[in-house]
C-alpha positions as CSV (number, residue, x, y, z in Angstrom):
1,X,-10.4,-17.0,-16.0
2,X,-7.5,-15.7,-17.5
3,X,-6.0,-12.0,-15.7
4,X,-3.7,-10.2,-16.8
5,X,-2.8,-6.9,-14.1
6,X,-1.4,-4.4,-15.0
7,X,1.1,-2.5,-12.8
8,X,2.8,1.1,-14.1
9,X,5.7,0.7,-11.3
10,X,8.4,-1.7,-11.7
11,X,8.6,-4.5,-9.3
12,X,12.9,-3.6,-9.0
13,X,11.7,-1.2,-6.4
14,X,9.7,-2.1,-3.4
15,X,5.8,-0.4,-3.3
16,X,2.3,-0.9,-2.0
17,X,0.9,-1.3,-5.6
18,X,3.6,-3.1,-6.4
19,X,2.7,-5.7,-3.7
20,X,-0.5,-5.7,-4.1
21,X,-0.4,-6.6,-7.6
22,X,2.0,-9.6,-6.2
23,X,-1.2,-10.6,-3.9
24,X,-4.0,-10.3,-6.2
25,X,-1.8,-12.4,-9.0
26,X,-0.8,-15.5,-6.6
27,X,-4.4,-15.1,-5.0
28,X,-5.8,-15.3,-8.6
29,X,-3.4,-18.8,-9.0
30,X,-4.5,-20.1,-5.6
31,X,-7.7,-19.9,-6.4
32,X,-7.3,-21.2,-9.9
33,X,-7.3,-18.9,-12.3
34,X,-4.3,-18.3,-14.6
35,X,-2.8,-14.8,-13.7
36,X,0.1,-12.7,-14.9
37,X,2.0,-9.3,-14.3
38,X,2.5,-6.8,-16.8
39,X,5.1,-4.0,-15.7
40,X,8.5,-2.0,-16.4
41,X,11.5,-3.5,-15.0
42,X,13.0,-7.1,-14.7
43,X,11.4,-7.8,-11.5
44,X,7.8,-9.0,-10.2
45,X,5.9,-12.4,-9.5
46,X,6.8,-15.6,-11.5
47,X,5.3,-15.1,-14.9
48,X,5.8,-11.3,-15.4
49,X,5.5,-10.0,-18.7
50,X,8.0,-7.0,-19.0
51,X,7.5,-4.4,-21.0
52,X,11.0,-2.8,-21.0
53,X,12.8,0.0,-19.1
54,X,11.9,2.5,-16.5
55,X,12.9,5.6,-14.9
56,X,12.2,6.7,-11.4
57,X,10.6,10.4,-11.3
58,X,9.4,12.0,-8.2
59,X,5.2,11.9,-7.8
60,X,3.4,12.9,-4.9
61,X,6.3,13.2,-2.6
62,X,8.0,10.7,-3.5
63,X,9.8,8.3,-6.1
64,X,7.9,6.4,-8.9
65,X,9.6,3.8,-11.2
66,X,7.7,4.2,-14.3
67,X,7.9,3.8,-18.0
68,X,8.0,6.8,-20.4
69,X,8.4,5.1,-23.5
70,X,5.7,5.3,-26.0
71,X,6.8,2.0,-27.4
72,X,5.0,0.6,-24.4
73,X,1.8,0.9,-25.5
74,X,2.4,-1.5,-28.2
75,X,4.2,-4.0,-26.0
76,X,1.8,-3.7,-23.0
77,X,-0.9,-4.3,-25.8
78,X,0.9,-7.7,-26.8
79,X,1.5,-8.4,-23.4
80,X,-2.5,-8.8,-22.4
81,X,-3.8,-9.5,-25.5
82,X,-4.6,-13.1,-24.4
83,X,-6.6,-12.2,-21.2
84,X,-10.3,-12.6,-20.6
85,X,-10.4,-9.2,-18.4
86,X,-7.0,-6.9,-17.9
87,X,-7.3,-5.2,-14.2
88,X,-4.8,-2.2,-14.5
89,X,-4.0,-0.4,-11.8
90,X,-3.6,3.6,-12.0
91,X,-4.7,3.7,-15.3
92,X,-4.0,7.2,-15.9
93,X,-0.1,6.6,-15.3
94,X,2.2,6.0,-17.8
95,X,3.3,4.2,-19.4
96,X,2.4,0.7,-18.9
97,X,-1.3,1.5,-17.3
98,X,-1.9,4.1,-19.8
99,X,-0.8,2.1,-22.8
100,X,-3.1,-0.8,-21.6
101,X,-6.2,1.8,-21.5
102,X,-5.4,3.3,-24.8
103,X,-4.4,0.1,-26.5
104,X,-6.9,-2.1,-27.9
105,X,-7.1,-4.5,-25.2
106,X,-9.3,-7.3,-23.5
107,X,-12.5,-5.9,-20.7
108,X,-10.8,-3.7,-18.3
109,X,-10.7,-3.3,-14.6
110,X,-9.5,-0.1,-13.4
111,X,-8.0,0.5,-9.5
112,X,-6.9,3.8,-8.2
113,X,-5.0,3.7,-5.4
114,X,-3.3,7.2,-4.9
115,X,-4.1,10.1,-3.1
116,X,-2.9,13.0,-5.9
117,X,-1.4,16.0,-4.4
118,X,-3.2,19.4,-5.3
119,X,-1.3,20.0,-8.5
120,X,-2.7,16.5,-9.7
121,X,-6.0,17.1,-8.6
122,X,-6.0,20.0,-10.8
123,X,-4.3,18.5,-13.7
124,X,-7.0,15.8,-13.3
125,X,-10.0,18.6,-13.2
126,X,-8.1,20.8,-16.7
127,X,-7.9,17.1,-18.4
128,X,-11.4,16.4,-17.5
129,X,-12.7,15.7,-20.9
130,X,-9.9,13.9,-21.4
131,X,-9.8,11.7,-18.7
132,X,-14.0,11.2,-19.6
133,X,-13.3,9.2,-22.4
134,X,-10.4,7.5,-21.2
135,X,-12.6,6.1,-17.9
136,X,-15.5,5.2,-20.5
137,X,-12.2,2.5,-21.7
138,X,-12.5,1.0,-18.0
139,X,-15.6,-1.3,-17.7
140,X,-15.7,-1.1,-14.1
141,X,-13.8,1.3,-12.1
142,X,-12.7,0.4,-8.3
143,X,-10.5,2.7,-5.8
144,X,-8.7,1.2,-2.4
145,X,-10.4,3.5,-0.1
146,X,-12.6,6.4,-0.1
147,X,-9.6,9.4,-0.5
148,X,-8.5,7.6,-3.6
149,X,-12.2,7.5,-4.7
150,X,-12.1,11.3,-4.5
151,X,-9.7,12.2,-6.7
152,X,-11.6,11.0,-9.2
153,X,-15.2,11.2,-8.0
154,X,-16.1,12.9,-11.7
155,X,-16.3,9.1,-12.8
156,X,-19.6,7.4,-11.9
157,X,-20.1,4.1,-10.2
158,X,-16.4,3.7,-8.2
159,X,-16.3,0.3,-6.3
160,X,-14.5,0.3,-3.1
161,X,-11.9,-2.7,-3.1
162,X,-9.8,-1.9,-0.3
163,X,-6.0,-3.6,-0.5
164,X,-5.7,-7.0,1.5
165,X,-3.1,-9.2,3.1
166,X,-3.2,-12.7,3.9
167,X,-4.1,-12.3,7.4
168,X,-3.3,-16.0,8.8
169,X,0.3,-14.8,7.2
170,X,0.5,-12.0,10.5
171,X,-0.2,-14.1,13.5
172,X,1.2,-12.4,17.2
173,X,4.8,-13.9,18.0
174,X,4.2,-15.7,21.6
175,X,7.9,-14.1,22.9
176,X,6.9,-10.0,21.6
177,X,9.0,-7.6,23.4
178,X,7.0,-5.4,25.7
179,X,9.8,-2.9,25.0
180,X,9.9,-3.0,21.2
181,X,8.6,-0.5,18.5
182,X,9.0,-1.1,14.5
183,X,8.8,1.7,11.8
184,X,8.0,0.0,8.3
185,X,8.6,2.6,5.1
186,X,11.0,3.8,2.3
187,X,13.4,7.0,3.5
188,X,10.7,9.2,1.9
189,X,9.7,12.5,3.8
190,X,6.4,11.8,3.7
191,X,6.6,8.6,5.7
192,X,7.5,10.6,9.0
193,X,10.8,8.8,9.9
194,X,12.0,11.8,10.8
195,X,9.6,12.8,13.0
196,X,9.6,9.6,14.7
197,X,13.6,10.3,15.3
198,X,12.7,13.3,16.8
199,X,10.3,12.0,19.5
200,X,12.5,8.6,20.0
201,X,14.6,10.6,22.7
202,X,11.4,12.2,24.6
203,X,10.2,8.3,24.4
204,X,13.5,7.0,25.8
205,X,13.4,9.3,28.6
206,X,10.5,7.5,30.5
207,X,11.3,4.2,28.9
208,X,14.9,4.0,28.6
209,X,14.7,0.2,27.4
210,X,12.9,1.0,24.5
211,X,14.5,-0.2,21.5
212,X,13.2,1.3,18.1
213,X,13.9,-1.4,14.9
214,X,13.2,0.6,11.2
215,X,12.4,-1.5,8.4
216,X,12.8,-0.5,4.8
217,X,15.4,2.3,5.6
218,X,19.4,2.3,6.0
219,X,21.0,5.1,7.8
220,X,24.5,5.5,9.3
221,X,23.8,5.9,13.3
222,X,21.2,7.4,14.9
223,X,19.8,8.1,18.1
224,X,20.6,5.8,21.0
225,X,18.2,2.6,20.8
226,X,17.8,2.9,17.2
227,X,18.3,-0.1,14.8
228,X,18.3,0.6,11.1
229,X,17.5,-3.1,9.1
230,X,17.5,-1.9,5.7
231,X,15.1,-4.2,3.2
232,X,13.8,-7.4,4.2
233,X,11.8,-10.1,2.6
234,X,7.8,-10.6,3.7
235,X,9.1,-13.7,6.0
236,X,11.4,-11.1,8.0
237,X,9.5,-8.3,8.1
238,X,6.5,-10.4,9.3
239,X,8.7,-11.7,12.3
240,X,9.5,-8.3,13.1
241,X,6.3,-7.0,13.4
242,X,5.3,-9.9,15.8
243,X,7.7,-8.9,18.2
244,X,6.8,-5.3,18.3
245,X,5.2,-4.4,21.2
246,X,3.6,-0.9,19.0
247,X,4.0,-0.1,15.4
248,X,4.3,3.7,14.2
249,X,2.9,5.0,11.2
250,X,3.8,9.3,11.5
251,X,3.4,9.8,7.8
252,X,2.9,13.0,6.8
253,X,0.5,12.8,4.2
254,X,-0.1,11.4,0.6
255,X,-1.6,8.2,1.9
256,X,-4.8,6.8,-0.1
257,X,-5.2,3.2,2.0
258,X,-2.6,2.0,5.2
259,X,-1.2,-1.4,4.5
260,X,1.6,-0.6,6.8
261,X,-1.2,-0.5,9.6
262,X,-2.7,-2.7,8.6
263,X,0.0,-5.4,8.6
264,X,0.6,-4.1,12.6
265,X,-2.8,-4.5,13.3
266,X,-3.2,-8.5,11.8
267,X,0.4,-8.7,13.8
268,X,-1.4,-8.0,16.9
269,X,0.9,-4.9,17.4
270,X,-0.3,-2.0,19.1
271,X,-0.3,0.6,16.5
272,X,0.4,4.7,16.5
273,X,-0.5,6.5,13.6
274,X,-1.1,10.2,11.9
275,X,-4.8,10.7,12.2
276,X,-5.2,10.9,8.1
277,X,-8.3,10.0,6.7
278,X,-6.5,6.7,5.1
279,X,-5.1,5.7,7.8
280,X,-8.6,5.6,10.2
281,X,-10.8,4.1,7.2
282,X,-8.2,1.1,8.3
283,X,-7.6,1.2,11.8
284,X,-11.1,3.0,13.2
285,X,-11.0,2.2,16.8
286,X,-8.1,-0.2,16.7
287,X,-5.3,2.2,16.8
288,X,-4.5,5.7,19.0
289,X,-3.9,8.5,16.5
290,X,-1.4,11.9,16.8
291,X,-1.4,14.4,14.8
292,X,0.7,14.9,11.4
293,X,4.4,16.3,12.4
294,X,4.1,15.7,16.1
295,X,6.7,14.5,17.9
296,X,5.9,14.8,21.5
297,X,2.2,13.6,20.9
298,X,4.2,10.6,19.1
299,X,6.1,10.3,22.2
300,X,3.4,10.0,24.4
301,X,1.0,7.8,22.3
302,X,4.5,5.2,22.5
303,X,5.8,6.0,25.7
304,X,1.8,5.3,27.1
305,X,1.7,2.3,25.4
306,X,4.6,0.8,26.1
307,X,4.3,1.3,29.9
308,X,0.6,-0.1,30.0
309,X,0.5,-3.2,28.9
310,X,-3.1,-3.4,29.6
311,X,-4.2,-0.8,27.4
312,X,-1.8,-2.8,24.7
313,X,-3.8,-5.8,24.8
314,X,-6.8,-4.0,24.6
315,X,-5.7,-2.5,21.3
316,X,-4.5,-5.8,20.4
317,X,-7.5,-7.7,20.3
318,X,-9.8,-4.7,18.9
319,X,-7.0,-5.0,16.1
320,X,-6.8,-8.6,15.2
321,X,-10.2,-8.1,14.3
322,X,-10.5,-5.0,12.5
323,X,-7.4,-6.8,10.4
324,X,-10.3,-9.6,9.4
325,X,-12.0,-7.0,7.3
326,X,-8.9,-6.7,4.8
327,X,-8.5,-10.6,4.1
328,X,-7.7,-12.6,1.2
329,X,-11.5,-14.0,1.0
330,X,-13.1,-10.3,0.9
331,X,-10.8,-8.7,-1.4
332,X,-10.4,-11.4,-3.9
333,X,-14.0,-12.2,-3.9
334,X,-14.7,-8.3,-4.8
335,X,-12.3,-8.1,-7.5
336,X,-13.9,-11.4,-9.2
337,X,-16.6,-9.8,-9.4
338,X,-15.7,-6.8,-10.8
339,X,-13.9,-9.0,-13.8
340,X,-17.2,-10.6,-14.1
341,X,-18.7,-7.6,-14.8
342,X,-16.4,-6.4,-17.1
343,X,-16.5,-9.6,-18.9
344,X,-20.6,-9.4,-19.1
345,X,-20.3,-5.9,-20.3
């Protein structure tokens, strides 16, 4: 089968579509099927097709690298027109996933994966004709949990496909540091760094060893016992989160799916999140939850882990598990059968 997925952010800038458009085109190889990107930007998996520049605009509280030029229509068209089945995720962003549902294209898949805020939840209801007869262009339409199902719910028949890691990839580090704790995220408010910041000194106070390591952020200084690391590459970040003794997810909101969490809980890390609706679709009983913009509930969810290393391993095993249910196998198997589908229709 030949796939070509379709991704509206560029791959210069680091983002959970972003790699999970990576996953699902090396899966699609692995398995033996010829797969390419299509996307803005010079970046991406080997074989990308680019369709030109982008620009990055704030959405949903935060940064998107997009395309807005309507000359991507016509390239994205080019760019797929070879495919058996084109799987575009967000297909009502521009301009790459947009161009590829308007263009005369191939079967499509579509994937939503955000959680709008209000203001696009009502654009989405005003545009509802519109957005009718663009969905009757997707074949079959997935979402990659339940709250990104429900900003579109008008559309009939939405398959659940939640996003997947290679789990084998996340195995537990035999030397973890029973003091550690790793925050994973882009300096965006949402992502609750800076609430963490705020409870890291109540947390220090009844462990004073703790050592917090962030990942995905660089910041001059910062509280005592706090590491800033910047970017790293999937090999880095992996070893980090096998050391960590807890992972903390205090995002504030905006989240559709949780593959930061996830990614603690195949790592065998102890994980604290926000109790969002995303964020226990993924981790159910695996995880302790605060609520959103709580530092001191933060700080006692990490401080009580951290000083109980019972309770950790507890959480640990009930976590490698729950980890199982977002694999390669069950998330590449779904989507295969949704381009089937498409294909037969």
């Amino acid at each position: 089968m030949k796939v070509a997925v379709v991704c509206p952010y560029a791959f210069d800038a680091p983002g959970g579509v972003q790699d999970q458009v990576t996953r699902i085109v090396r899966w699609l190889g692995d398995a033996g099927h010829e797969a390419w990107a299509v996307a803005p930007g010079e970046g991406g998996p080997e074989g990308t097709r680019s369709i030109g520049s982008f620009r990055s605009i704030r959405v949903n509280r935060s940064r998107a690298p997009i395309s807005l030029d309507p000359r991507a229509i016509r390239r994205v068209g080019e760019a797929v027109a070879d495919a058996d089945v084109v799987h575009i995720h967000e297909p009502f962003m521009p301009m790459a996933s947009l161009g590829a549902l308007i263009a005369s294209t191939p079967p499509r898949v579509g994937t939503f994966h955000a959680d709008p805020s209000a203001m696009v939840r009502t654009a989405y209801r005003a545009a509802g004709t519109l957005l009718d007869l663009a969905a009757k262009r997707l074949d079959v339409v997935t979402a990659v949990s339940a709250v990104a199902a429900s900003a579109v719910g008008r559309l009939a028949g939405i398959r659940v496909i939640p996003n997947g890691i290679d789990v084998d990839e996340y195995r537990p580090s035999g030397d973890r540091d029973a003091s550690g704790v790793v925050f994973v995220g882009r300096d965006d408010p949402r992502k609750g760094l800076d609430i963490l910041l705020q409870a890291w000194p109540l947390i220090r106070r009844r462990v004073p060893d703790a050592r917090l390591r962030v990942i995905g952020t660089m910041r001059r200084g910062g509280p005592e016992g706090v590491e800033f690391l910047g970017w790293l590459n999937e090999a880095e970040k992996r070893a980090e989160l096998a050391r960590a003794a807890v992972l903390v997810a205090p995002n504030l909101g905006g989240e559709s799916f949780g593959i930061v969490v996830l990614e603690g809980l195949a790592s065998g890390s102890a994980v604290v999140a926000t109790d969002i609706p995303a964020f226990r679709a993924v981790g159910a009983d695996a995880m302790l939850y605060t609520d959103a913009g709580d530092p001191p509930g933060i700080a006692d969810a990490v401080a009580g882990l951290l000083t109980d290393p019972d309770r950790r391993e507890a959480l640990t095993k009930r976590a490698l598990a729950r980890a199982r249910l977002f694999g390669r196998e069950v998330v590449l198997s779904a989507y295969l059968a949704a381009y089937r589908d498409a294909i037969a229709r």
